[in-house]
N, C-alpha and C positions, 0 to 999 in steps of 0.2 A: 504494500500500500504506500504512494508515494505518501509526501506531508502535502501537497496540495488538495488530497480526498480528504485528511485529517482537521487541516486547518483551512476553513475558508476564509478568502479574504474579502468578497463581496458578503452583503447581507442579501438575504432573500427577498426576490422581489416575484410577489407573488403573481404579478401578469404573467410574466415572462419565464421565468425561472422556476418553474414544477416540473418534478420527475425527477428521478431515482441518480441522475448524475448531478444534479447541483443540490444535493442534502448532504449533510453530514449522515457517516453511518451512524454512528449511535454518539447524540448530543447531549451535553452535560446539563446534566442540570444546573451548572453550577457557571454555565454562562455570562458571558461579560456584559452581551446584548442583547435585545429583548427578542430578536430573530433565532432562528434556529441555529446558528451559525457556535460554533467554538471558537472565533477570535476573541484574543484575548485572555485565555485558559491558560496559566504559568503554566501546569504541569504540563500539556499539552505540546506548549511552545517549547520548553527545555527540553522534554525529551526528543524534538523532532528535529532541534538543533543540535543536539548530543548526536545523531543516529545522521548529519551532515555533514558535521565536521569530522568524524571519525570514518567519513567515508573514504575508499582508497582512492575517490576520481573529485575534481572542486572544478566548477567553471573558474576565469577568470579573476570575473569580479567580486567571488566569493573569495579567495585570495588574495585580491588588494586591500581586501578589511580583517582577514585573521588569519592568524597563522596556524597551519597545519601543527599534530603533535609531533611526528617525526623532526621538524624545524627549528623545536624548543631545545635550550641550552639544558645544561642536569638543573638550576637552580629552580629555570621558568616550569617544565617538569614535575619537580617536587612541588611545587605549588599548584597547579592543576591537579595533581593527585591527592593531596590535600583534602583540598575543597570536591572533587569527587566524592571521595572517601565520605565526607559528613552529607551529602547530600543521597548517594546512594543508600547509606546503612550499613556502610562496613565499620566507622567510626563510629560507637556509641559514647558519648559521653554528655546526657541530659538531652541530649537533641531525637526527635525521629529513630524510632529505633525496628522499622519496617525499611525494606530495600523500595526503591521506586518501581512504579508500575510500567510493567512492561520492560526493564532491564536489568537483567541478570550479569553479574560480574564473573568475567570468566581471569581474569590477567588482571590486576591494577597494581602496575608497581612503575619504578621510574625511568625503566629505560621500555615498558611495553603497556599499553593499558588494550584489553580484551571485550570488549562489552556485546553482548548478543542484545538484539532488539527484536519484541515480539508487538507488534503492532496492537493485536489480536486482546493477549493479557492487560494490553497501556490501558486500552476500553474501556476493558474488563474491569478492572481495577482502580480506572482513574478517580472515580467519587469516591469511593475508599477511601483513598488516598487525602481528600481534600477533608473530607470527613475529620479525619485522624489528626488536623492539620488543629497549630492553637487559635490561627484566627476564627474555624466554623465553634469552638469554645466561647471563645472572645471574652475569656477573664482578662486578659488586659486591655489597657482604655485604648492605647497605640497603636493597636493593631487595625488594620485595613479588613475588610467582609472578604469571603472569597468572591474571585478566584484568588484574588492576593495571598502570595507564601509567602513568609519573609524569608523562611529558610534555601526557596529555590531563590529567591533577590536576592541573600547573603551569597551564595552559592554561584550564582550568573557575575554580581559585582567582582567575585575572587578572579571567577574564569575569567573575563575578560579584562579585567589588569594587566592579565597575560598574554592572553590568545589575540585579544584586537588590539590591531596596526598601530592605532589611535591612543589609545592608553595605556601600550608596553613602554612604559619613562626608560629603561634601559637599553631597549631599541632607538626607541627615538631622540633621547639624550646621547647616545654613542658616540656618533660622527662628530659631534660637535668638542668634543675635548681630547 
């Protein structure tokens, strides 16, 4: 299933757009918009992002914004693994203590990360997921309603320190000293 069945980016417009190819297969309840559409869904969007960038083939211009993991030094690496690590469920320590829906960790270490994606279980398992999460609790005042995770935002913020072009300071500070 590509991510463009998973994640729509139009909303539904109901003249035009009925039938079985412009629906989501099975929409969240936990929807951003009042359409049937899942944009917007963290869980959704990270893992579709996880299961793109970890892919063996990147257009272009998905490469002028991130860097592939193969590309990372051991430091950038260790930090990517990291924040893996807590956001999957390999690192328990007070956080989420369920793996994410839909990936299973086959290799996470710092010269190999292994992730199998099951499109099928993400579904399956995705309200679970948000369920479990402490914003659908919402004992604390801070917190944002779902779909907002703060754990996949903590998690996406780490990645991308690293992985985009834009916010790697070690990258982008380099040349100049």
């Amino acid at each position: 299933m590509s991510w463009e069945n998973i994640i729509k980016a139009k909303k539904k417009k109901v003249s035009r757009d009925v039938g079985p190819k412009n629906t989501t297969p099975k929409p969240s309840r936990f929807s951003a918009t009042p359409s049937p559409s899942t944009q917007g869904l963290h869980v959704t969007k990270f893992y579709m992002f996880m299961k793109r960038w970890l892919a063996d083939t990147h257009t272009d211009k998905f490469l002028e914004y991130y860097i592939p993991y193969p590309e990372l030094d051991d430091q950038e690496r260790r930090s990517v693994r990291y924040a893996l690590e807590d956001i999957l469920g390999v690192r328990q320590h007070g956080r989420r203590k369920t793996a994410f829906p839909g990936i299973e960790v086959v290799h996470l270490a710092n010269e190999n990360i292994q992730l199998e994606f099951n499109d099928q279980k993400h579904l399956e398992y995705r309200d679970k997921h948000i369920e479990d999460s402490r914003e659908v609790a919402n004992t604390y005042w801070w917190l944002k309603p779902p779909p907002y995770d703060s754990e996949i935002q903590d998690a996406w913020l780490r990645l991308t320190s690293t992985i985009k072009t834009s916010k790697n300071w070690r990258r982008k500070w380099a040349n100049r000293y």
